[in-house]
C-alpha positions in Angstrom: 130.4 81.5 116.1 134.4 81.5 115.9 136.6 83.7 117.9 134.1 85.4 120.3 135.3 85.3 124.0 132.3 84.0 126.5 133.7 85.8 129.3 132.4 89.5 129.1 130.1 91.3 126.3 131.5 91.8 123.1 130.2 94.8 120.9 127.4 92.0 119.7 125.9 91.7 122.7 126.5 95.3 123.6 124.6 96.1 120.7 121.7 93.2 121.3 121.2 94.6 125.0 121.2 98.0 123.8 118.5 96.9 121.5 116.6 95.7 123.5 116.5 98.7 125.8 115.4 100.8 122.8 112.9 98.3 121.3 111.0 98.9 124.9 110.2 102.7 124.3 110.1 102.2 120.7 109.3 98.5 119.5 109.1 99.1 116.0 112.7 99.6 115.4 113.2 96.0 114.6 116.7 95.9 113.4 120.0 98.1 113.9 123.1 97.8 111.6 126.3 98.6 111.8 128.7 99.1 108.6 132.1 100.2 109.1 134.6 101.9 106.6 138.0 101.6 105.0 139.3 104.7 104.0 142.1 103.2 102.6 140.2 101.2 99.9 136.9 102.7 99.7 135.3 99.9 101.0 132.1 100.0 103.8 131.4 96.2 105.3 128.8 94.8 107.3 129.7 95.1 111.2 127.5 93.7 113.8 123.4 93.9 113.8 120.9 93.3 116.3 117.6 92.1 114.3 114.5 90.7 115.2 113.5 87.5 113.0 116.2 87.2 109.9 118.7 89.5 108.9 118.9 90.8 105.8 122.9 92.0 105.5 125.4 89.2 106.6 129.2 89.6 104.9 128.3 92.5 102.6 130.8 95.0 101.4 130.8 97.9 98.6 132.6 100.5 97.7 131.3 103.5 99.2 131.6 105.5 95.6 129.7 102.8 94.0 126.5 103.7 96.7 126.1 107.6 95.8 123.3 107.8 98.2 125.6 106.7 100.9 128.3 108.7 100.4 126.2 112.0 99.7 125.1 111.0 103.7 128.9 111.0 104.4 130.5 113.7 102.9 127.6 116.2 103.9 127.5 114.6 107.3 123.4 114.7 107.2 121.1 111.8 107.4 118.7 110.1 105.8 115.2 109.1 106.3 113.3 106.8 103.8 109.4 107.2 104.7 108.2 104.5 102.5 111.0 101.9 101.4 108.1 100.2 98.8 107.4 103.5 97.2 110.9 104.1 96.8 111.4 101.1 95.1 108.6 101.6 92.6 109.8 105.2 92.0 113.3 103.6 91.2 111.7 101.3 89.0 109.2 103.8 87.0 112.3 106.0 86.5 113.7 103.0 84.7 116.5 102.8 87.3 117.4 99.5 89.7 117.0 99.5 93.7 120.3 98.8 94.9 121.1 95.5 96.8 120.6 97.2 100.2 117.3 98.5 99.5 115.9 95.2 97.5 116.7 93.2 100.6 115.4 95.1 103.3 111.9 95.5 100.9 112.4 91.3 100.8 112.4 91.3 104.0 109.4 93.6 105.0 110.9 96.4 106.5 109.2 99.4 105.5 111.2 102.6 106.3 114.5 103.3 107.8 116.6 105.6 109.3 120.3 105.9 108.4 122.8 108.1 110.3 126.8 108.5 109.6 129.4 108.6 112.5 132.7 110.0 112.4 136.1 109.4 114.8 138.2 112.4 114.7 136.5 113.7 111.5 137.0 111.0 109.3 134.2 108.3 108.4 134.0 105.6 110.3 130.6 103.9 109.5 126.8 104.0 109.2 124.1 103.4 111.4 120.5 101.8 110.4 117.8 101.5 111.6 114.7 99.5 110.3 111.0 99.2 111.1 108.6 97.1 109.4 106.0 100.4 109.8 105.5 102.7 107.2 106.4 106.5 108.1 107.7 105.4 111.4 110.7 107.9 112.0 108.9 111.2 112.8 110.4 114.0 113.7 110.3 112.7 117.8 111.7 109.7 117.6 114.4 110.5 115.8 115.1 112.7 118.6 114.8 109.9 120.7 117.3 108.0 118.5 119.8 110.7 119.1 121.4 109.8 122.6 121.5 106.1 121.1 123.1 106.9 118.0 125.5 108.5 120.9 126.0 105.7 122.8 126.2 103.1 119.5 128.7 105.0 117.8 131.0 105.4 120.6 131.0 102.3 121.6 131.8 100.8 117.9 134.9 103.2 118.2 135.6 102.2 121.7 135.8 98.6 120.6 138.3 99.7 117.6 140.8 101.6 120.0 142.5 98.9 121.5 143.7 97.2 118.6 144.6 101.4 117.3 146.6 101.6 120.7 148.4 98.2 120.4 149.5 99.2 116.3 150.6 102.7 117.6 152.8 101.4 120.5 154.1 99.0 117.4 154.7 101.8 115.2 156.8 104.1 118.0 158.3 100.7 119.3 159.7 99.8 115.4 160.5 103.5 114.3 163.2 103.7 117.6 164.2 100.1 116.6 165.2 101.2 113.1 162.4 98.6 112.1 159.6 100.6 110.4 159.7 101.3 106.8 157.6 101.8 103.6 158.1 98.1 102.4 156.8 96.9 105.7 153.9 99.1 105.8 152.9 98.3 102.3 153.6 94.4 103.5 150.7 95.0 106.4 148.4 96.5 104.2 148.5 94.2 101.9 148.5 90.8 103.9 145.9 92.1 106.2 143.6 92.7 102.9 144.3 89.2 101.7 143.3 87.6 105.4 139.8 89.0 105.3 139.6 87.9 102.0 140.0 84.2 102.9 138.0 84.6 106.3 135.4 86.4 104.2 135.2 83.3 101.5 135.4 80.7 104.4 132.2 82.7 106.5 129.3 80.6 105.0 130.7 77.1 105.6 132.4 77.8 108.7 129.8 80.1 110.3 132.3 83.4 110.5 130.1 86.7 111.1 131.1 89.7 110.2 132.4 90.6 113.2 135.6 88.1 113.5 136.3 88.7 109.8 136.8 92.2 110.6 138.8 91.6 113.9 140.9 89.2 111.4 141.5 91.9 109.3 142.2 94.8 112.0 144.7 92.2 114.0 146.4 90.1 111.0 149.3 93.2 110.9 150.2 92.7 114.4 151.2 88.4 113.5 155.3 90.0 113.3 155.0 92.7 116.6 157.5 89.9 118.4 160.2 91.0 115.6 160.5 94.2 117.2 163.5 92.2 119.5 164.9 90.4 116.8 168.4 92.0 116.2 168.8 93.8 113.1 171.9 92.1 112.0 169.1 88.8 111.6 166.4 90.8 110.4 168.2 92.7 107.7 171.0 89.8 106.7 171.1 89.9 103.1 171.5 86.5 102.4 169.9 83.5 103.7 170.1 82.4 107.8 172.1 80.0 109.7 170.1 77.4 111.5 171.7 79.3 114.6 170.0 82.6 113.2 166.9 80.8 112.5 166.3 79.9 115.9 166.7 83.4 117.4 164.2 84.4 114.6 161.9 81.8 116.0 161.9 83.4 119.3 159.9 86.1 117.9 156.8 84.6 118.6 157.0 83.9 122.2 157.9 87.6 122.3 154.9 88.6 120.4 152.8 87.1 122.8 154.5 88.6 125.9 153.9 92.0 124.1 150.2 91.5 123.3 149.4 90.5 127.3 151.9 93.0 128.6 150.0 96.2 126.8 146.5 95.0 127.6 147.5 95.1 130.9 149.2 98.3 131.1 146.8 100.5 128.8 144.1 99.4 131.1 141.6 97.3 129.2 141.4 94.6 131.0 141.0 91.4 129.1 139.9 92.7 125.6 136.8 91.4 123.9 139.0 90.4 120.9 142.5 89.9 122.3 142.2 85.7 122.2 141.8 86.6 118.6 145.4 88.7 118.4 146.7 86.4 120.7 146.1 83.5 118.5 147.5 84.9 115.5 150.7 86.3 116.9 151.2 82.9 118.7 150.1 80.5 116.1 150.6 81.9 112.3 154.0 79.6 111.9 152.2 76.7 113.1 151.7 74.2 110.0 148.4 72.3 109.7 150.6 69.0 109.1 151.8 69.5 112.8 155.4 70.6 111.0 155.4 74.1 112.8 156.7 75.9 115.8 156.5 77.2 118.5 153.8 74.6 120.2 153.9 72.0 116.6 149.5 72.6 116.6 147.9 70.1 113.9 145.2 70.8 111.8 142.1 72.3 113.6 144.2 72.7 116.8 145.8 76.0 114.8 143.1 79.1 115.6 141.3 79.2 112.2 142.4 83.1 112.3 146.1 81.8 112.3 145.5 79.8 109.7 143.7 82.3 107.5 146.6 84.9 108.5 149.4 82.6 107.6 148.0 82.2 103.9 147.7 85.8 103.1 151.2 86.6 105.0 153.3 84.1 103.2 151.4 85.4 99.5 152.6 88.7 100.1 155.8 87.7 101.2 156.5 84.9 98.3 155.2 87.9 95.9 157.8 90.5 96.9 161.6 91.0 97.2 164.1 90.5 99.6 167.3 90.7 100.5 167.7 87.0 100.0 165.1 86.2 97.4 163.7 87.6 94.3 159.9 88.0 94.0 157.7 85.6 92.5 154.8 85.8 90.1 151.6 85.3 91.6 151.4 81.9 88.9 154.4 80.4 91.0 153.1 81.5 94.6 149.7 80.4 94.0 150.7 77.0 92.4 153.5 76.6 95.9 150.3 77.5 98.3 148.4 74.6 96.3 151.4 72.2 96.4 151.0 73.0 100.2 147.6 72.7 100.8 146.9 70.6 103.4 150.4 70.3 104.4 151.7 73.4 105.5 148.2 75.2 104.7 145.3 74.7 105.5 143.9 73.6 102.2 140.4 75.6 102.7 142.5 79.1 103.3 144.4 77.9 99.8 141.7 77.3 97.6 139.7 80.7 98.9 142.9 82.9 98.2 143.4 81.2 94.6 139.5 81.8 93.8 140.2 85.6 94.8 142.5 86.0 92.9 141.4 88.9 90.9 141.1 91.0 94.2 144.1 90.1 95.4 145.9 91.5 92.2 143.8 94.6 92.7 145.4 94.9 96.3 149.1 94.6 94.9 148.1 97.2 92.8 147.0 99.1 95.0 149.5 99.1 98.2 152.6 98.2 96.0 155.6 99.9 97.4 157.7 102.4 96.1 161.0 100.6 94.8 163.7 102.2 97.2 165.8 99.7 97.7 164.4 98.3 100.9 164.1 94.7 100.5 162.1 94.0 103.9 162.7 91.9 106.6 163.5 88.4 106.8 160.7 86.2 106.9 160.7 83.4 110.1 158.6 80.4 107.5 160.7 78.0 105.2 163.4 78.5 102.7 161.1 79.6 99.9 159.4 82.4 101.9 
């Protein structure tokens, strides 16, 4: 798989040893899965799993309000314990209702009853836990117990994993707000690029054998690509017309600072060398490479450019053709889809392109839903060509 260091456990393998701890005292838990949630858009997506034989979940998302059951579980903060998963399904049916998707595949694939069990950072959702066995009636009333100091450890470490990237994006956020940098444009900006990237990393998982777990590491890094801008001088950032190839330049030199940033606070906030930070690393130093070798800082080609650059790059310049600045007027999404195709395979990589265009009716639902408020901030320059 893409983007998974080799050099210490990531929250996989964590899981998988874990696993296979629990499996020992009680082997007919045969599959643990992890979904995590987006507040901001309702949506819960498949994490990481640790399955014996084939898994049944691999990319899924939904909108929590679209599962009832689910977020009944949530809001109520109880659990849920399904005795007989084929019993269900035929009660489902003779009531002359559907199984949902979750349910149908784990019945497909001969699991018999579960366990499910929310978890919570700070008192907001932050995911599910399940547990499968292919027995029938195997959660009783003890080893659920027994589930309860692993439920513990699982759910802390998910939300372990999570707070390096939520350290990094708060030192940002201070960082920018005494730099004059942070805005509402800006924020909207990261929202909606980020949303965009794990769409394309999402459409590109089957063919390029993604799991879940680097599209959601995409998704949580892609707003950090810019954190070098926080020492680009205002009077570049916020020109209102167009930059000087002198201006350009000291734009440029963002990157270089990016990456000095990202290895500077892993250091000093103590986490050693993250599980994910090659994946943050490669974003904030390659996502103005071009995959015709045109780009800076290093001038990568092709599959030399991280594939989570590439995929970040995409959804970044989208957002930025698609709203206004101080130097441009926004486009339609018609003229920034048809400039992404013209530079497929040139600037782009053509396979991030085509996944974007085929979203496109998710994408428009994420304008929609983080546009910013028009208050005259026309965001920062962009460091890409003329056009963005």
């Amino acid at each position: 798989m893409i983007g998974i260091r080799n050099d210490e456990p990531t929250v996989q393998a964590q899981l998988e040893t874990v696993h296979d701890q629990l499996r020992a005292e009680l082997p007919g838990i045969v599959r643990i899965g992890v979904a995590v949630y987006d507040n901001r858009t309702d949506i819960l997506t498949t994490f990481i799993h640790s399955t014996q034989g084939n898994a049944p979940f691999a990319l899924y998302e939904a909108k929590l309000s679209a599962v009832p059951s689910l977020a009944a579980l949530a809001r109520n903060h109880c659990d849920r314990i399904v005795e007989d998963l084929d019993a269900m399904v035929e009660q489902v049916i003779a009531g002359g209702g559907t199984p949902g998707q979750h349910t149908r595949q784990l019945v497909e694939h001969r699991y018999r009853s579960s366990f499910t069990k929310p978890f919570y950072d700070r008192g907001e959702l932050f995911g599910f836990l399940f547990y499968d066995s292919d027995q029938r009636a195997y959660f009783s009333e003890g080893v659920i117990r027994h589930l309860s100091i692993y439920s513990h450890l699982i759910s802390l470490m998910i939300i372990q994993d999570a707070s390096f990237d939520r350290v990094v994006r708060s030192a940002v956020d201070v960082a920018t707000q005494w730099s004059h940098l942070r805005d509402q444009e800006t924020g909207a900006h990261l929202d909606r690029m980020s949303r965009y990237a794990r769409l394309i990393a999402r459409s590109l998982a089957g063919e390029r054998r993604l799991n879940d777990e680097f599209v959601e590491f995409v998704f949580r890094f892609a707003p950090l690509h810019d954190i070098g801008k926080i020492g680009v001088p205002d009077r570049i950032l916020l020109k209102p017309g167009r930059l000087t190839a002198d201006e350009f330049e000291i734009m440029k030199e963002h990157v270089p600072k990016g990456v000095e940033m990202v290895d500077t606070m892993a250091q000093r906030f103590a986490f050693g060398p993250a599980q994910h930070i090659d994946i943050l690393r490669n974003i904030v130093r390659c996502h103005h490479e071009a995959f015709d070798g045109s780009g800076y800082p290093a001038g990568l080609k092709g599959d030399a450019i991280p594939l989570e650059a590439r995929i970040v790059t995409v959804g970044d310049v989208f957002d930025a053709l698609t709203t206004r600045r101080h130097y441009k007027d926004a486009w339609s999404n018609a003229a920034a889809f048809a400039f992404l195709g013209a530079h497929a395979g040139k600037t782009f990589d053509a396979d991030c392109v085509a996944a974007l265009i085929a979203a496109r009716g998710e994408a428009e639902a994420i304008q929609s839903r983080f546009a910013a408020a028009d208050d005259g901030f026309a965001g920062f320059h962009e460091a890409y060509s003329d056009a963005v």
